[in-house]
N, C-alpha and C positions, 0 to 999 in steps of 0.2 A: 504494500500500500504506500502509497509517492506521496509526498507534502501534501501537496493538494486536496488529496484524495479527505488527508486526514483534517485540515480545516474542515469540509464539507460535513462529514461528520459530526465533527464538534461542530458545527453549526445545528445539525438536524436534531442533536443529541440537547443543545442549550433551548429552540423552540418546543421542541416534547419536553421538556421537562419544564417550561413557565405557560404552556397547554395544561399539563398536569395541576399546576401548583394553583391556575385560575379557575381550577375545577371544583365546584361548589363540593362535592363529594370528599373531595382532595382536603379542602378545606376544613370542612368540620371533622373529620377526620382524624386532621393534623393538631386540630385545637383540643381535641377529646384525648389524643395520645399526650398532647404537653400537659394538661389536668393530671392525667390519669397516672403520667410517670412521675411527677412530682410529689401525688401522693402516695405511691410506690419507695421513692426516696427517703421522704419523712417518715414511714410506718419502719422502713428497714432502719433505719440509723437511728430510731430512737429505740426500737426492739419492741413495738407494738402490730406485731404482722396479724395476729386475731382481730386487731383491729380492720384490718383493710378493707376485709368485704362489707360493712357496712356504708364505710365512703363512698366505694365503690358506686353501691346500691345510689345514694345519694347523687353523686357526678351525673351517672345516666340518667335517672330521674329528671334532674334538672336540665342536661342536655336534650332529653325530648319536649321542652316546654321551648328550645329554642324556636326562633321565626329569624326570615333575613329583616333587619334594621338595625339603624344607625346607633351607634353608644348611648342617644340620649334614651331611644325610647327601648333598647335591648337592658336599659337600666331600671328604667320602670315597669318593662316587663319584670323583671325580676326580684323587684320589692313586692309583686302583685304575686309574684310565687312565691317569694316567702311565706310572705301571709298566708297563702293556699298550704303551704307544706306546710306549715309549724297549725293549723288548725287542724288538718286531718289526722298528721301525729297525734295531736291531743286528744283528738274524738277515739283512735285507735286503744290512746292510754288508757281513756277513763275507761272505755265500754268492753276492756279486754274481759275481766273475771263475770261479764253475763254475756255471754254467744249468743241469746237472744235480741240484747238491744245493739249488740251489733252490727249483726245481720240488719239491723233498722238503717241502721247509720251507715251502710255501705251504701243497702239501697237509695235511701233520700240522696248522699252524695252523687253516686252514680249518675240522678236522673238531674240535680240540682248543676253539675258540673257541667255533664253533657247540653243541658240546653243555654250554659254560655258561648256556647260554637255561635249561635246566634247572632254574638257581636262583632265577629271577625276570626279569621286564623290565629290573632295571636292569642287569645281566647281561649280559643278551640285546643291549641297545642298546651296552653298552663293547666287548663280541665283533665287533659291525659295525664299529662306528668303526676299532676294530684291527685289524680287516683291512684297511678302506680305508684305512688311509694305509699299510697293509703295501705295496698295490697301487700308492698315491700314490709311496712314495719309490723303486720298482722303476718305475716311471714315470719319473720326474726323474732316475732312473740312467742311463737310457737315453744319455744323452750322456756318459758315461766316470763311473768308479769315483769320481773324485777329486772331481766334481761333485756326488755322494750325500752325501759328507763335508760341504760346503757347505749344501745342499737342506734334509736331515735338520734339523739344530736348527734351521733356520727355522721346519721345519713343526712342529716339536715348541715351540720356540717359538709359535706361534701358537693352539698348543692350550693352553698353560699362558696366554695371555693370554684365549682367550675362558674356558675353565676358571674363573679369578677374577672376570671379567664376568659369569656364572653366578651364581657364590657370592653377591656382593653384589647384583645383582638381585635374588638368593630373599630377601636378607637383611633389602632394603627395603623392597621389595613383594610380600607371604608369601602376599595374600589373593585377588590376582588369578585364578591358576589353579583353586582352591577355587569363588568366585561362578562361571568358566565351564562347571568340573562341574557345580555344582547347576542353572545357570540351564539348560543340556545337559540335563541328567535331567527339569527339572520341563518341558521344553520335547519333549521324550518322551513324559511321562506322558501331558501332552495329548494328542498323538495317541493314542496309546492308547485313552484314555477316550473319543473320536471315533471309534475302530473301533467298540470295544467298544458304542457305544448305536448302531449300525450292527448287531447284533446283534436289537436290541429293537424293531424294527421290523415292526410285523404285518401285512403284506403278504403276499398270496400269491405263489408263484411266485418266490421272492426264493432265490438260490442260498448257503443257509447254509455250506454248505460253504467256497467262494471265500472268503466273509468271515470265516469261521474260521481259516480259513489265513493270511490277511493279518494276524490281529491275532495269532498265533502266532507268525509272522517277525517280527514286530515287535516283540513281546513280549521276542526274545532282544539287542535291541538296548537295552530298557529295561534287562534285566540288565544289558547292559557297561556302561551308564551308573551303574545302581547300584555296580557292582565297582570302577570307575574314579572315581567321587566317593568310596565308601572308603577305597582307595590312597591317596587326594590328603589324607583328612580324617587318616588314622594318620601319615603321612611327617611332619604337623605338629606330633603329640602330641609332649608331654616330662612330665617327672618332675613339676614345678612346676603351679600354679594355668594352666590354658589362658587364654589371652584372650577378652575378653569375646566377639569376632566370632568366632572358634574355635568358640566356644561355641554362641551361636548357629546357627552355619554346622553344627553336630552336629544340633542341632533340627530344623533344616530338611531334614538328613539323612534322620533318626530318619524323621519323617512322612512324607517319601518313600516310605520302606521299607513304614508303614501304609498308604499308600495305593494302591502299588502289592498289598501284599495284600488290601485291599478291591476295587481295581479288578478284579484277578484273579478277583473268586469268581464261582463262578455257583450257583445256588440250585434251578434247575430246568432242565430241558433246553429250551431256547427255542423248539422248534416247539411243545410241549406249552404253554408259554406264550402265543404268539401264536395257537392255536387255543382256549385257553378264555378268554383274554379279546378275541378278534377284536374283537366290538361294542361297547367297553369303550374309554374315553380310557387307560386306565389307563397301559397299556405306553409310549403317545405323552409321555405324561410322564414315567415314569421315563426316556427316553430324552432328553426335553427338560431334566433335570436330570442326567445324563450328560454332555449337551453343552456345558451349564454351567460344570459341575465342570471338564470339557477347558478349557472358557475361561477359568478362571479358574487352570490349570495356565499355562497359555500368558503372561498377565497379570502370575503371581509368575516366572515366567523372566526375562521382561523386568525385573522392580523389581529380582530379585538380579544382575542384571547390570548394572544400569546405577542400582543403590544408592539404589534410590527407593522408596515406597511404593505397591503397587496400590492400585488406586480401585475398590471396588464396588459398587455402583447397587440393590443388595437383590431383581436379580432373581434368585437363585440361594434363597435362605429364601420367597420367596413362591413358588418353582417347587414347592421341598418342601414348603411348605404347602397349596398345589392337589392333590399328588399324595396325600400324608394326608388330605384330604378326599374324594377320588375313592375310597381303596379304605376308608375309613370306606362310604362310600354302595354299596360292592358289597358290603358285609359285613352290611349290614341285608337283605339278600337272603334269603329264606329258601331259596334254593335257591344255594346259595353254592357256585361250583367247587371240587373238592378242593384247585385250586393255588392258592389265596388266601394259605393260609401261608406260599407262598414268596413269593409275591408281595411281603406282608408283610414277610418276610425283606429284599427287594431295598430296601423302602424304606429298612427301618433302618439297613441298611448304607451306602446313598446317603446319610444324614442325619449319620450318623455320621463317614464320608467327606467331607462338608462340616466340619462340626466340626474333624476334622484342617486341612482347609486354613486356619482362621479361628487356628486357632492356631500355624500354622507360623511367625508372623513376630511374636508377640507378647514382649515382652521377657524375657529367659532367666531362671527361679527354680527356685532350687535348686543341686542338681548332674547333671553327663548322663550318664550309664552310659558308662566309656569302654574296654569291654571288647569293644572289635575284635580281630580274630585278624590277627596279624601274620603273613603265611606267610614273610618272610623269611626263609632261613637263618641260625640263630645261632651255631655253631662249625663249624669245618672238618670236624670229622668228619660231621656235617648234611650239610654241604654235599657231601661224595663219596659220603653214600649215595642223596641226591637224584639225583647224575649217575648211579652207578652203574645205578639203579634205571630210568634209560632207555636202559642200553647193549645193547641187545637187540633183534631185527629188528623187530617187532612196533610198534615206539615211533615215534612220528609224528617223532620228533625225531630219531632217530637215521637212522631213515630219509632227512630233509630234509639231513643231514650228509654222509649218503654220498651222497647225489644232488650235494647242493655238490662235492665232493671230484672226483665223476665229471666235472661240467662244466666245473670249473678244471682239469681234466688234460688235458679234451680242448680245451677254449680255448689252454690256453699250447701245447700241441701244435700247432697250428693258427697260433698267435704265430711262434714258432719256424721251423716250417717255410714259411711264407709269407715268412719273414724283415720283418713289418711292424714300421717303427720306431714304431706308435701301438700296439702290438698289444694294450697291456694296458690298453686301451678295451674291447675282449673279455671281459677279465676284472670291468672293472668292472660292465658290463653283466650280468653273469650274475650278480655279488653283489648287486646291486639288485633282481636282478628274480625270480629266486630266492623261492620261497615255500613255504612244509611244504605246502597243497594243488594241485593243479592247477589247481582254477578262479582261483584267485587269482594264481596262476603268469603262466594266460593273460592275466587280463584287467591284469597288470602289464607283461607284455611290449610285449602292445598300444597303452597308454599309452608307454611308450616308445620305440618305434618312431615314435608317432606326434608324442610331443613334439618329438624330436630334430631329426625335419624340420621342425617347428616352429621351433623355437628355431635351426637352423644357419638359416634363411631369414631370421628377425630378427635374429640377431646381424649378418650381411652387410647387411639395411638399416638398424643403427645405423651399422657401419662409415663406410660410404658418408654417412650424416644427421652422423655426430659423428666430424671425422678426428683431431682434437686427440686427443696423449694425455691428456691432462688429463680431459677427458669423456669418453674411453673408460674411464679408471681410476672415476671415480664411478657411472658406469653398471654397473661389474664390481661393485663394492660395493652397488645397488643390488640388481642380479638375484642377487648372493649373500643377502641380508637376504629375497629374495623365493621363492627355493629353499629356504632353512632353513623361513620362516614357512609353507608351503603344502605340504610334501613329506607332511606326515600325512595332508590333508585333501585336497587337489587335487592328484595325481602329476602328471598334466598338465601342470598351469601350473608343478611344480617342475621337471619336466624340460623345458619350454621353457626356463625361464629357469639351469637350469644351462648348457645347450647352448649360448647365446648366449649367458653367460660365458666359457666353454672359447672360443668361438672371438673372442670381442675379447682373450683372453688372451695366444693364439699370436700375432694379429694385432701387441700390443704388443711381443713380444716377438721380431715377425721370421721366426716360422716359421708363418706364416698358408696358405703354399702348398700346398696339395694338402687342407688339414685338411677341407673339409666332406666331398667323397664319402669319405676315410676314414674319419670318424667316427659319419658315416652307415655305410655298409660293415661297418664292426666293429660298430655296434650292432645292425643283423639278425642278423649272425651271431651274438654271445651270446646274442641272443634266441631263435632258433632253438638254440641249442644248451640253455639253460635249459628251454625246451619241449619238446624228444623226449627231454632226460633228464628232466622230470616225469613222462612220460608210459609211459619205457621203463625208466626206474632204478630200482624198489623203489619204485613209484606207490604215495601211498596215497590209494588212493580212497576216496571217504567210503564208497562200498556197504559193503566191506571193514570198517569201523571201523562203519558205523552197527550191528551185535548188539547188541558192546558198550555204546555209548553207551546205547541201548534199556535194557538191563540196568541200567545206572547209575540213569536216569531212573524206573522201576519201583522199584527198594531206597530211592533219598533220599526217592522220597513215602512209600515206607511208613515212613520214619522221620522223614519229617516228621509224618505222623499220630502217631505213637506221641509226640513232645514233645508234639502238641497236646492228649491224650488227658492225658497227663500233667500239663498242667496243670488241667484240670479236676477230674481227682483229688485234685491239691492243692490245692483250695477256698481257694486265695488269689486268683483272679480272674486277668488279664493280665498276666504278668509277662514285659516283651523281655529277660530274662537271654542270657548270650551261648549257651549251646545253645539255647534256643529258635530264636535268630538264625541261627544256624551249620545247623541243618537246614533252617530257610525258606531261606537262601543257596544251601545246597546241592543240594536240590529245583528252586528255578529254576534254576541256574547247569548242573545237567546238562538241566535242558530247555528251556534257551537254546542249547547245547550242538547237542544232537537239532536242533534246529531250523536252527542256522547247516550244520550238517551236511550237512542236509537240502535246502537253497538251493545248496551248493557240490554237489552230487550230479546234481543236474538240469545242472550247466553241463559233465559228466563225459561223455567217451565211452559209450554204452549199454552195450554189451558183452551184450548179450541181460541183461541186467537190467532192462527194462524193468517187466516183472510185479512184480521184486521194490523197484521204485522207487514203484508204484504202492500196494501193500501198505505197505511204511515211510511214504507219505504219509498214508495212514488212520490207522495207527500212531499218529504225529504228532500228527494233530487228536484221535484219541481218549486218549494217553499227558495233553495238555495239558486236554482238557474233566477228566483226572480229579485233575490238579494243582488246576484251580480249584475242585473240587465239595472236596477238602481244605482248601482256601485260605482256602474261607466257613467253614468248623469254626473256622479259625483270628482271623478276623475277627470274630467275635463271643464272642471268650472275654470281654471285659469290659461284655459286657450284664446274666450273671446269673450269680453264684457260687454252684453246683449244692455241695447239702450232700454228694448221691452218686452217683456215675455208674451207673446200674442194670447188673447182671450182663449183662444178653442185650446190651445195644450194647458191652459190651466185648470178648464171645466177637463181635460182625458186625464188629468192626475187629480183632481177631484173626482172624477167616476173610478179612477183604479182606490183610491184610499177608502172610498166607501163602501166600494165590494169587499174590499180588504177588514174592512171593520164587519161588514154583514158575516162572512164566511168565521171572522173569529169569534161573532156572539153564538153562533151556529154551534163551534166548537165547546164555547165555554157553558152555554146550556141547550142540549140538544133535548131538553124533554117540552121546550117552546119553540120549538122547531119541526115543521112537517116537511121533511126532506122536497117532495114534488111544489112546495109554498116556497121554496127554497130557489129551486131551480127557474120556477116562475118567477122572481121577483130579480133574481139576477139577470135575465135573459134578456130586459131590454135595455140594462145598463152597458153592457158590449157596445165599445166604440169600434166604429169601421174603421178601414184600414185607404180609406183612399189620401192619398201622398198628395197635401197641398205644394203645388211646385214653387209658388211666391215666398217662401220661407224662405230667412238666411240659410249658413249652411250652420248655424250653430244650432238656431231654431230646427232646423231639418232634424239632428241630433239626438233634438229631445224629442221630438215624434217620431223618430224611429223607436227610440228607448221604452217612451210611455208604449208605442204600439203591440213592441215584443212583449212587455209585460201583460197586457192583457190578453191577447191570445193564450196565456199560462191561468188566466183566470179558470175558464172552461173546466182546464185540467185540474185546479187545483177545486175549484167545485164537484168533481167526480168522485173524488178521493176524500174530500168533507161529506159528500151524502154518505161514500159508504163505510166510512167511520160514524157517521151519525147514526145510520141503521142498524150498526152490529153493537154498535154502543148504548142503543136509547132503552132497551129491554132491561141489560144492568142496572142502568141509571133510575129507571121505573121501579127497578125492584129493591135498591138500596133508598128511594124516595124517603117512607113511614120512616126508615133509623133514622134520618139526619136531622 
């Protein structure tokens, strides 16, 4: 290997490794092994090693109550779990010697904790933590009262130590979590932009549908990435001047956000596309600069992760200049297809779309709009009308509380009367695995079950490989840094590697005997007890929730049209003020929504809902083709600033928002709804289709736009009757309960 060879190298070897270290997994990971070893250090050098596993217990605890933000507010989190820990401690103490008022105080906890999910993630994440060490120190009581008194401030101790290892991690390095957001999201969009010119592809016999569908599911995962690089961008804000990288890191947000509304649009219905331009390079290029633009999503992932500059080669400007030449040379045609202007439309958008990426990284001028919606609760009173406002059966949360409550009653019941001294491994296992849907439920149990055997098999061949306690204790430390860093992304490899903690733990501590088949043993049984109460407690199956969501999904596009409409009447051209924002957010975010729904619904018992799984899947692809034919109205408001939006496209976007409104009251009460009164009363809201030629060509745009969408009305009224008829029979017969 020559000089050369060997820079390169070390070049490849210094990117993979500040890839690695930007990687949120990498990260907590890294911060859980520096807790974890120091309090490894201090137990050994003062010669309190009986001590460790309770800190231990403690650390993790408290590292599952983590969320991404900033020192100030990862500080008040963590005052707010003190609080939580040192009161559950205390309820564990007092109600240890009666197992009846216990078992009280688990339940009210369980159900009282859980429905603080209500108020946000960070919430959501302090409520889990508090109950597993509620479970931890009811755990470590197990060998007499007096010993809870000991256990307890260790573990609370060790949560107040990783706690401050938190704080000053965020405080140090602020900007880590932030680049693996974005590099996340822009590593997204590429795919995306990959399905998406999978679309454009003029082929016969090519199953549009499939690939419709793929890039819909996929599409609701670009959202969480969008929603979760927000979270991460506002946790940072403060009062003061943002920092420069801040700043930046808003930018690269911001164009995100453009680009996924550009990639979103669609301009013309793609069979009608690949059928008039079949003998036409045309489509192969816009598709070749699609896959561009993917690569070059893919390309700035990488640089924001790993703090480098993309490199690129000027084939993505010459792609867009072949494809402007191509439909220049089909426009001299004198017999020119009607779809040429969308055609058109796709290019601008694609070029424009470039444009965006060319300046996502150029250095920050100005100032960046930093009117994010913070949905945190801001006073208490907020905050109990938020809970209050899902205390009711109907609520996925409330529901997923009383299913909690059902399984921990019936676990410690089972605790109890088996007389198991591990029993509340039971418990653990059903608050883990535990999920508001079913599919999710199941496909957690499963990993679980299947880690455990994993992980009790390798913790007995470390035993065996490493008998010192010395490397047994580092190895504990190790597989703990490796459960905190992997439990979000790989459940698997976290519950390997907790198992084979748990059991070098007993090992060091003397009660190693009998622990794998019990801990195997107990983790079936939560499991199964978590899964037939999914399934038989107050299930909520998506069938059940998909109307709703459906509704939701129909009202935020029409009110995404109506800002977009709006701003064209304000002849100021593109303005991202925060309502415009806030209804594109809320538009995809309910049909990311629909869509993850929609995924968790297929993994659901049928329940003779087949037909109407079938129906909501068309739904689906047609609810989201008419998100994008909205998308592109909204994607080119800053090509041309219309002096006035002509009468008649105002009344075709007032007749699409009010079918839009009819079809979602249809949805949300179909027992005031007579499918055939339905049909009738939509039927003479359909606007024609004839093409006023006096129209600008911006005007022409929009009535090309409004027109594509309502032609989806039809379709999407097909799919509302016949989810209305297979629905309305339930709906009658659940009437008397409600």
């Amino acid at each position: 290997m020559n000089y050369f060879s060997l820079i390169g190298l070390d070049e490849r070897l210094r990117r993979t490794r500040q890839r690695t270290q930007n990687h949120e997994g990498y990260t907590r990971g890294a911060r859980a092994l520096v807790a974890l070893t120091c309090v490894l250090i201090f137990d050994w050098l003062s010669q309190r090693q009986g001590e460790l596993m309770p800190v231990l217990l403690g650390v993790i605890a408290s590292a599952l109550t983590e969320t991404d933000d900033n020192w100030r507010g990862r500080l008040r989190a963590q005052l707010i779990t003190m609080v939580a820990f040192t009161l559950v401690a205390l309820a564990v103490w007092v109600t240890l010697p009666w197992p009846a008022l216990l078992f009280a105080v688990l339940l009210l906890s369980a159900f009282t904790l859980t429905m603080l999910g209500a108020l946000g993630e960070r919430y959501r994440a302090i409520a889990f933590g508090a109950m597993v060490l509620f479970i931890y120190s009811a755990l470590a009581a197990q060998t007499g009262h007096s010993h809870v008194s000991t256990s307890t401030p260790l573990m609370l101790a060790g949560a107040v130590w990783y706690g401050l290892v938190s704080v000053l991690w965020s405080a140090v390095m602020p900007q880590a979590p932030v680049r693996h957001r974005l590099s996340k999201l822009y590593a997204l969009l590429g795919q995306y932009l990959h399905l998406k010119a999978q679309l454009l592809e003029p082929v016969r016999e090519v199953d549009l549908a499939e690939r419709r569908m793929a890039l819909v599911l996929h599409n609701a995962r670009v959202v969480d990435a969008l929603n979760a690089t927000k979270e991460s961008l506002f946790s940072r804000l403060s009062q003061g001047q943002p920092p420069t990288w801040l700043l930046m890191s808003m930018q690269q947000y911001l164009a995100a956000q453009d680009i996924h509304e550009r990639a979103s649009s669609s301009h013309e219905d793609y069979q009608v596309l690949s059928a008039a331009f079949f003998h036409s390079d045309a489509l192969y290029r816009c598709q070749r600069v699609l896959t561009l633009l993917g690569e070059q999503a893919f390309r700035l992932a990488i640089a924001i992760r790993a703090r480098t500059v993309p490199v690129h080669h000027g084939a993505t400007a010459r792609a867009i200049e072949d494809l402007h030449a191509a439909i220049h040379h089909l426009g001299e045609w004198q017999g020119a297809h009607r779809s040429l202007p969308a055609l058109k439309a796709v290019s601008n958008n694609l070029t424009a779309m470039a444009r965006v990426f060319a300046g996502a990284l150029k250095p920050f001028e100005g100032s960046v709009d930093q009117s994010l919606l913070d949905r945190q609760p801001g006073t208490l009173r907020e905050a109990w009308t938020r809970i209050r406002a899902q205390l009711q059966v109907r609520s996925p949360l409330f529901r997923h509380a009383t299913r909690l409550v059902v399984s921990l009653a019936v676990g410690f019941c089972i605790m109890q009367v088996s007389n198991d001294p591990h029993g509340y491994w039971i418990l653990l296992t059903i608050l883990f695995v535990s999920q508001q849907q079913y599919a999710a439920t199941l496909t957690r149990l499963m990993q679980r079950t299947m880690g455990t055997a994993l992980g009790l098999s390798l913790g007995w061949a470390l035993i065996q490989l490493f008998p010192t306690p010395l490397m047994q204790s580092a190895l504990i430390v190790a597989l703990g840094a490796v459960f905190l860093g992997s439990r979000h992304t790989r459940y698997l490899l976290a519950t390997v590697a907790v198992s084979a903690l748990l059991l070098l733990s007993f090992h060091q501590m003397g009660m190693g005997q009998g622990v794998i088949p019990t801990r195997l043993l107990d983790t079936v049984v939560g499991s199964v007890i978590a899964g037939l109460a999914a399934w038989l407690v107050l299930p909520n199956w998506q069938l059940r929730q998909w109307p709703g969501l459906a509704a939701r999904a129909l009202r935020t596009q029409a009110i995404y049209l109506h800002e977009i409409l709006a701003q064209y009447q304000a002849q100021a051209g593109k303005q991202d003020n925060l309502s415009y924002r806030l209804a594109r957010r809320n538009a995809h975010n309910a049909d990311a929504a629909l869509s993850s729904a929609y995924s968790a619904m297929l993994k659901e018992p049928s329940r003779g809902g087949s037909a109407q799984k079938e129906a909501s899947g068309l739904f689906l692809i047609h609810s989201h083709t008419l998100l994008n034919y909205i998308s592109a109205i909204g994607a080119h408001r800053d090509e041309v600033v219309l002096r006035h939006v002509d009468a008649g496209l105002l009344a075709t976007a007032e007749t699409l928002q009010r079918q839009l409104d009819v079809l979602a009251l249809a949805l949300e009460r179909p027992q005031d709804v007579s499918p055939d009164a339905l049909a009738k009363d939509m039927q003479p809201q359909v606007a024609g289709d004839q093409y006023p030629g006096e129209l600008g060509v911006m005007q022409r745009l929009l009535h090309t736009q409004l027109q594509l969408a309502l032609r989806l009305v039809p379709s999407l009224l097909a799919q509302v009757t016949q989810m209305v008829k297979l629905r309305l029979p339930a709906v009658l017969q659940m009437q008397p309960t409600l």
